[in-house]
C-alpha positions in Angstrom: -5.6 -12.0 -8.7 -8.8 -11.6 -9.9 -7.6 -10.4 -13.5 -7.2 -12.8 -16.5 -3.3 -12.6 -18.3 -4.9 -11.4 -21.2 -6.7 -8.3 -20.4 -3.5 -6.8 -18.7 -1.4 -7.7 -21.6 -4.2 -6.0 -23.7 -4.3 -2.9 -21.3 -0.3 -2.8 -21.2 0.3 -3.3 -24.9 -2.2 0.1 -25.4 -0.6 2.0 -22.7 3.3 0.7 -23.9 2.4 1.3 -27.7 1.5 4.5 -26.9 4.8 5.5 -25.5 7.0 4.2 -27.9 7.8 3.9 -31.6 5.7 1.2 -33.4 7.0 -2.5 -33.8 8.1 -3.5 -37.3 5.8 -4.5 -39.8 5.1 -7.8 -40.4 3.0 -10.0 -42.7 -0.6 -11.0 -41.5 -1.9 -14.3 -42.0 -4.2 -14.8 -44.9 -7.8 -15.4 -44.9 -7.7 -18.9 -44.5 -5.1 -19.5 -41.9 -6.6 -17.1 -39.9 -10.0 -19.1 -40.2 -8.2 -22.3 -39.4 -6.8 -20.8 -36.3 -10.5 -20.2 -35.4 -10.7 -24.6 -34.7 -7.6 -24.2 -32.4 -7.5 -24.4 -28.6 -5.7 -22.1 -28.4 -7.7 -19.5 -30.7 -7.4 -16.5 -27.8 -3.6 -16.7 -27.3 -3.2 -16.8 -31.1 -5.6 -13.4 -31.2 -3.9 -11.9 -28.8 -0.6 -12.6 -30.6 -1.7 -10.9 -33.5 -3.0 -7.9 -31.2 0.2 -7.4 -30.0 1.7 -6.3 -33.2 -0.6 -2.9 -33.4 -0.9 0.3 -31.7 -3.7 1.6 -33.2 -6.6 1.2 -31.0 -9.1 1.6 -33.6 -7.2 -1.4 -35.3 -7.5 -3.2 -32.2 -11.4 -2.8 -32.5 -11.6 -3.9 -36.0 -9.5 -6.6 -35.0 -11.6 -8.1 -32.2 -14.7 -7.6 -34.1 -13.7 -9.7 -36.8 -12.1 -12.8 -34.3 -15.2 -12.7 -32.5 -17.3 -13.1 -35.4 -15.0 -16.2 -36.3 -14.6 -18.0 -33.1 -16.3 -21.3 -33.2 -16.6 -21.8 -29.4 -18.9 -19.7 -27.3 -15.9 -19.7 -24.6 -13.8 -17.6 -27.2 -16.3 -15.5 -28.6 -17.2 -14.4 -24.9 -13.5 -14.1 -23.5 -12.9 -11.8 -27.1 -15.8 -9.6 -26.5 -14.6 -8.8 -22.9 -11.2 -7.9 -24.1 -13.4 -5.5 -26.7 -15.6 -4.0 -24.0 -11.7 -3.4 -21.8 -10.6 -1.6 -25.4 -13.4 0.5 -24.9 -13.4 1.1 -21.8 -9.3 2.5 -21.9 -10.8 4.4 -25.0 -13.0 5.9 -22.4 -16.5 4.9 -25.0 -18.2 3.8 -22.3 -22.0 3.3 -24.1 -20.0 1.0 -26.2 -18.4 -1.1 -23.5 -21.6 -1.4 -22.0 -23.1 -2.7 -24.6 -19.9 -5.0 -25.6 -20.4 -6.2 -21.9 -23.8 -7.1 -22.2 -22.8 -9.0 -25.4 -20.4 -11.0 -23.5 -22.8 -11.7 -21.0 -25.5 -13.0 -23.9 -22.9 -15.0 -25.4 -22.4 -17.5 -22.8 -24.6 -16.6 -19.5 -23.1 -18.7 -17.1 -22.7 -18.0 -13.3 -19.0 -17.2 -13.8 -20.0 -14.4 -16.7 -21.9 -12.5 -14.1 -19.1 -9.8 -13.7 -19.9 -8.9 -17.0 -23.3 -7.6 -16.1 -21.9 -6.0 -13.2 -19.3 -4.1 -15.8 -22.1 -3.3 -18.5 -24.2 -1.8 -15.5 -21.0 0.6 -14.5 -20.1 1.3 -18.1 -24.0 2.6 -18.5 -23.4 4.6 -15.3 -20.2 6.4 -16.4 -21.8 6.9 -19.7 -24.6 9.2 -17.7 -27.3 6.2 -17.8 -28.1 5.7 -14.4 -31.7 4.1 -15.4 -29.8 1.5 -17.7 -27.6 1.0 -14.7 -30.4 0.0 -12.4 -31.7 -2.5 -14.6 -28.5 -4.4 -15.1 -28.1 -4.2 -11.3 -31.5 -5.5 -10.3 -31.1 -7.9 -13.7 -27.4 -9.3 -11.5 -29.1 -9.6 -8.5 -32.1 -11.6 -9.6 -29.5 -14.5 -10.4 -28.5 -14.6 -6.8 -24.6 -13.9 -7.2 -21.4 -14.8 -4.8 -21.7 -12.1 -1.9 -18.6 -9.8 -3.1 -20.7 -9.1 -6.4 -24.0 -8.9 -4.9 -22.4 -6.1 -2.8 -20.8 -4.4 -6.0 -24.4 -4.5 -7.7 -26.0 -2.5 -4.3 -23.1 0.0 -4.9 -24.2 0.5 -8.6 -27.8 1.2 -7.7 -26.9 3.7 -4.4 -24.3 5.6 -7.3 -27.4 5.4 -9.8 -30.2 6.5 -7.1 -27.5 9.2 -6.4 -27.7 10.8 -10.4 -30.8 10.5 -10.0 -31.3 12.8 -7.0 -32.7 10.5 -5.4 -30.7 11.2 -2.4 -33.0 9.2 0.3 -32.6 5.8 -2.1 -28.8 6.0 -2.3 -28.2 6.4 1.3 -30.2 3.0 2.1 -28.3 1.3 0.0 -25.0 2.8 1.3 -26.4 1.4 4.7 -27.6 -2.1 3.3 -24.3 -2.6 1.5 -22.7 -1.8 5.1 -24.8 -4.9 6.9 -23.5 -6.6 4.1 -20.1 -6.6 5.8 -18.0 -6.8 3.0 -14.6 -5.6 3.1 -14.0 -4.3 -0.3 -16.9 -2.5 -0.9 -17.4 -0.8 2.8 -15.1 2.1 2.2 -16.9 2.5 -0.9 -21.0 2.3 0.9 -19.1 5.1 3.7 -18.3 7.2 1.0 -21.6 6.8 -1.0 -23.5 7.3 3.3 -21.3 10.8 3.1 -22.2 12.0 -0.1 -25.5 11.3 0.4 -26.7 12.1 3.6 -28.1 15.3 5.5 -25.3 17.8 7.1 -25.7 15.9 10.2 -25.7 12.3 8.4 -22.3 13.4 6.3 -20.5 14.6 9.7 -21.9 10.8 11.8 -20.7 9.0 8.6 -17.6 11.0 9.2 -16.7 9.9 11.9 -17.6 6.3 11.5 -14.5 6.6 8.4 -12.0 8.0 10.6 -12.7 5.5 13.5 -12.4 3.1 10.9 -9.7 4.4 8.5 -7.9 7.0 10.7 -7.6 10.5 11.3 -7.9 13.4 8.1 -9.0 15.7 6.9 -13.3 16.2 6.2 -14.3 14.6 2.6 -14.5 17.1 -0.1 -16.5 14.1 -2.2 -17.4 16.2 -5.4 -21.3 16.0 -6.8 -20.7 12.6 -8.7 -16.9 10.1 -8.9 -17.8 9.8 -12.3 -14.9 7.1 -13.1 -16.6 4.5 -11.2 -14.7 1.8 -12.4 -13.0 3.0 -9.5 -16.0 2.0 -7.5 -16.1 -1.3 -9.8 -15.2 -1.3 -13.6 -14.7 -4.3 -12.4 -12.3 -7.2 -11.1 -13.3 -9.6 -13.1 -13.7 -12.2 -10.5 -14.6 -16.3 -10.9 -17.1 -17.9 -10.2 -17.6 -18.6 -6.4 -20.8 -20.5 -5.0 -24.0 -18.2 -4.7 -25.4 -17.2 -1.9 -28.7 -14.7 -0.7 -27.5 -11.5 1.2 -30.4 -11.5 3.7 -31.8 -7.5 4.0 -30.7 -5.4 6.8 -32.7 -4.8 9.7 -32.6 -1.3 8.7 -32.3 1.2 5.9 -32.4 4.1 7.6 -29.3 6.7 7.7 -28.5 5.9 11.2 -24.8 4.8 12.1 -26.1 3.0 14.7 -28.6 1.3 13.1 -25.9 0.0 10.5 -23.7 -0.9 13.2 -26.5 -3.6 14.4 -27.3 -4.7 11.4 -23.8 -5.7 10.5 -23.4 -7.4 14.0 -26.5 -9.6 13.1 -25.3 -10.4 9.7 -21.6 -10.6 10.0 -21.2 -13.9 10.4 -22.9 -15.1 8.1 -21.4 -13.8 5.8 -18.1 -14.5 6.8 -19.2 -17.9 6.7 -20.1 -17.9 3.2 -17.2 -16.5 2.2 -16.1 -12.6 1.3 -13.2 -11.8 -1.1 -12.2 -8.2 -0.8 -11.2 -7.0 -4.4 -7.3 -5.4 -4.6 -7.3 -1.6 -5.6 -4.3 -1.5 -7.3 -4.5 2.2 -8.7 -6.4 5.6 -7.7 -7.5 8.2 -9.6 -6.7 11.7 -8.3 -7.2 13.6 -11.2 -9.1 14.5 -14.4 -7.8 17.4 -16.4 -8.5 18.9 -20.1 -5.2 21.0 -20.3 -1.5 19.4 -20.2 -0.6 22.2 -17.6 -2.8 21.4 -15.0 -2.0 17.5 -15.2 1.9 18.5 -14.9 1.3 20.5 -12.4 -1.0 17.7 -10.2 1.7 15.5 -11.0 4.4 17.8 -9.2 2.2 18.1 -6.5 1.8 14.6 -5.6 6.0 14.2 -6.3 6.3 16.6 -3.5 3.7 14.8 -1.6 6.0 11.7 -1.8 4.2 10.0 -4.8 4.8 9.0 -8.3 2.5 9.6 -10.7 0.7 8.0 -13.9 -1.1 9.9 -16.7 -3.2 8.5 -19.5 -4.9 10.7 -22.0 -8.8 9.1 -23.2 -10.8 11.3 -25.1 -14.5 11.7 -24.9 -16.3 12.6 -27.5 -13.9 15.3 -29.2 -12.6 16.4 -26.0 -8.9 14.6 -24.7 -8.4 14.3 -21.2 -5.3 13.4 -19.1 -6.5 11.3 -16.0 -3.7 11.1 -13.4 -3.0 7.6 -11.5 -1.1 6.9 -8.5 -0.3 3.3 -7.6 -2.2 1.7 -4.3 0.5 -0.2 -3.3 1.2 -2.9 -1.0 -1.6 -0.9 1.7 -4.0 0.5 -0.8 -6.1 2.2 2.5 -3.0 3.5 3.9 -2.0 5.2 0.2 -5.9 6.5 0.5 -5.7 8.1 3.3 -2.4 9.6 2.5 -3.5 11.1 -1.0 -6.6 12.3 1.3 -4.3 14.0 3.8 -2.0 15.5 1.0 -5.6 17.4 0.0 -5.8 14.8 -3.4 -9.9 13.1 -3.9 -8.8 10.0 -4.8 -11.2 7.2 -6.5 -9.8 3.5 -6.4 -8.9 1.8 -9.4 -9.6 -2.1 -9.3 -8.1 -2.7 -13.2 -5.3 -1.6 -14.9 -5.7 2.4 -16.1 
């Protein structure tokens, strides 16, 4: 797994609290013990103790804000801020996350902290900042990362030429990112190749998926998956020895064409190694009334699935975003949401 203990106990504790009636009071530490605590090894798991004991997210915040400011080594201060910018991130505040991110990146830039700019440049492109996304990217790709985040950072630039409207842009990096021959972002570079190509590009891309994926139903892919920590919010993956993707022989919108590029540079990169990231949730739904998520939620029971909803609000608005677990064959789940007429975004984190 490519998820540390302690953001998913974070994540759960929010999602749990939520649900049920709030644990009984107890005393804090004072001052002092809590500023011994900060000379501890085990500083986090002591944090996180005390985390568990609120509901309130905006306590959680305050919280965080006021171990990291305490911890004493950089290691802590960094693995703090991440759990801040995943608190944001469920809060759906996604500016904020993506500049927590960055401050996790700054606080000990390491090769195995690069996830972080990866997650700061997808927080900035769910927050509607596709420039600010670019630059992260190109910023993560400059330090020559492991191949499975090099591809991640391509898929961030093809989704941020994409806001942009700058349609020919996104769909060479859909087809670089499809040399790249990595497994767990291809289904994500076919989508981005569909949504971004000509009529006749969108139906070739077609059917490249279903040859690929199997038979269904034509995409419906809206204007813009704006939760694209289903297309990488992110796992946050260690550190595995760098290595340069070489370019693809060509960026063109051609099938074909991508099809010989990833025979040339297949194995290579097999050689150097490719991790596919586990989806372990997708999104099927985004909805400002109660009604309409019940009713999404019926429809997928009688579809044959069980549904999750969490409320986030944004800005002053709540929505209820509707989750449905990947499974032990996340693409087989995919395909079946697709067939049961659900859009469906993976989810590489808990919701």
């Amino acid at each position: 797994m490519f998820f540390s203990g302690y953001n998913l106990k974070l994540i759960g504790l929010v999602l749990c609290f939520a649900l049920v009636p709030a644990l009984a009071a107890q005393a804090w530490p004072d001052r002092a013990t809590i500023a011994a605590m900060a000379a501890r090894p085990d500083f986090v798991q002591q944090v996180m103790a005390l985390l568990s004991r609120e509901r309130d997210p905006a306590t959680l915040l305050d919280i965080l804000d006021q171990m990291v400011g305490l911890a004493l080594n950089p290691a802590d201060g960094q693995r703090l801020r991440r759990e801040k910018a995943l608190m944001l991130e469920l809060l759906g505040n996604w500016q904020a996350a993506a500049s927590a991110w960055e401050l996790a990146w700054q606080t000990q830039p390491q090769t195995a902290a690069l996830d972080c700019l990866a997650a700061a440049a997808t927080a900035w492109l769910n927050g509607g900042h596709p420039d600010k996304a670019l630059d992260l990217a190109q910023r993560l790709l400059d330090r020559l990362p492991a191949a499975p985040l090099a591809a991640r950072a391509h898929i961030i630039m093809g989704w941020a030429h994409y806001m942009q409207a700058d349609l020919p842009g996104a769909m060479a990096k859909a087809v670089f990112i499809l040399a790249l021959n990595d497994a767990g972002s291809r289904l994500a570079a076919l989508e981005l190749a569909i949504a971004a190509g000509t009529p006749a590009e969108r139906e070739a891309w077609q059917r490249v998926l279903r040859a690929e994926y199997g038979e269904r139903p034509a995409s419906t892919w809206p204007a813009m998956p704006y939760m694209l920590q289903g297309l990488e919010s992110f796992s946050r993956q260690p550190a595995a020895p760098a290595v340069t993707a070489q370019p693809a022989p060509s960026a063109s919108g051609n099938p074909a064409a991508a099809s010989q590029a990833a025979s040339a540079t297949g194995q290579a990169t097999s050689a150097a190694g490719t991790v596919a990231s586990p989806v372990l949730f997708y999104q099927v739904g985004a909805f400002s009334s109660q009604a309409n998520a019940e009713d999404a939620l019926q429809r997928l029971q009688a579809a044959g699935f069980s549904g999750l909803q969490v409320q986030r609000s944004r800005g002053t608005t709540m929505v209820i975003l509707v989750y449905v677990a990947a499974g032990v064959d996340p693409a087989r789940t995919l395909l079946a949401l697709k067939d049961a007429g659900f859009e469906a975004w993976p989810l590489i984190s808990v919701p």
